[in-house]
N, C-alpha and C positions, 0 to 999 in steps of 0.2 A: 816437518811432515807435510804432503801434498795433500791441497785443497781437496774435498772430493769422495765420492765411493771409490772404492777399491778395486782395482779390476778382477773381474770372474775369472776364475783358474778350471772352472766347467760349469755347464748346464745343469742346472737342478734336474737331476734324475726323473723325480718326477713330470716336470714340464716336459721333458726330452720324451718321456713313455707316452705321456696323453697325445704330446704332437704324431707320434709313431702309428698309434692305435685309430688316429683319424688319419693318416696316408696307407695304413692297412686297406679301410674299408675305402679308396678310392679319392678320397678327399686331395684338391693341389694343396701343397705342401704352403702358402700364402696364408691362403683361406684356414687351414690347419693349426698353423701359429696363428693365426686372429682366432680360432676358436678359445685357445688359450691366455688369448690378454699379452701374446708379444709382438711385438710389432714388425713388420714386414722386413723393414730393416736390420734390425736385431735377429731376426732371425737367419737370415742370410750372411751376416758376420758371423751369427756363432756355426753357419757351416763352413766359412774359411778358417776359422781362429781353434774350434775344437773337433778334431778327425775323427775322435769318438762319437759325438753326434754325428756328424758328417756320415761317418758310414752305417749309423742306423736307421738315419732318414734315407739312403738310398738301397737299405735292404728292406726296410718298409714299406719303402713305394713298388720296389718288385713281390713284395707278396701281396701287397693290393690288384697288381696288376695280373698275378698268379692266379686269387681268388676272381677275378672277373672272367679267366679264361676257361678256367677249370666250368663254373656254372655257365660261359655261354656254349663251353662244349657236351655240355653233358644236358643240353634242352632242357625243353619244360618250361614250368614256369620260371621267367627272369631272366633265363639266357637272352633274350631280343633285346634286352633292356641292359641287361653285360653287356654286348655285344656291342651296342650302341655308343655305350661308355667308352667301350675300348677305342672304338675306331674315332671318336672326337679326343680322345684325352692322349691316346698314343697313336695319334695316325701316322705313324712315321713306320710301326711296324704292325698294325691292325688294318690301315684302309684299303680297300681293293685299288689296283693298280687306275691311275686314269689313264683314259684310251685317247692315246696323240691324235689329232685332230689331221684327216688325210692333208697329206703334202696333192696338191695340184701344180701344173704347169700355168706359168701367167702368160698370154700370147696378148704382145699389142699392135691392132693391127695401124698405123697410120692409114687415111685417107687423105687423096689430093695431095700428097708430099711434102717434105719439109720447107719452111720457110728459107727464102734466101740468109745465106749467112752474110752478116754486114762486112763488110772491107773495109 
């Protein structure tokens, strides 16, 4: 018999919900397992190793991402602060576009003309 724990054949249900329930309310999924006592590592393996978590932490993080859109669209208080959240945490589809910086013409003018070229 091998030396050792046994390898996990799943995610303690319960660890799996509490990490979910903090990437609901926006929390990064890192920071989420550390609230929980796993470690960054371990967390990240059990989303290559079990598809079942795998896909409730990424349906998790779209309803955290849901509920931050939902209250910065509907104003009032906290939408600015949703809002805020979204565009640092998902700026990839929340940031305003950046404005390309104008293209100019470079014009160089030499004076007194080129140096002799050596022979």
């Amino acid at each position: 018999m091998p030396a050792g724990r046994p390898p996990k054949t799943c995610v303690d249900p319960d660890v799996a919900n509490a990490i979910c329930a903090h990437l609901e309310i926006g929390l990064p999924f890192e920071l989420a397992a550390e609230a929980e006592g796993v470690a960054q590592s371990t967390a990240y393996a059990w989303m290559e190793r079990f598809e079942k978590f795998a896909g409730q932490v990424t349906r998790a993080r779209a309803v955290g991402a849901l509920k931050l859109t939902r209250l910065s669209l509907k104003g009032g208080k906290g939408s600015s602060a949703a809002l805020w959240h979204l565009e640092r945490r998902y700026h990839k589809h929340y940031s305003p576009p950046r404005a390309e910086p104008e293209k100019q013409d470079t014009v160089i003018q030499i004076i007194g003309g080129l140096p002799p070229s050596p022979q």
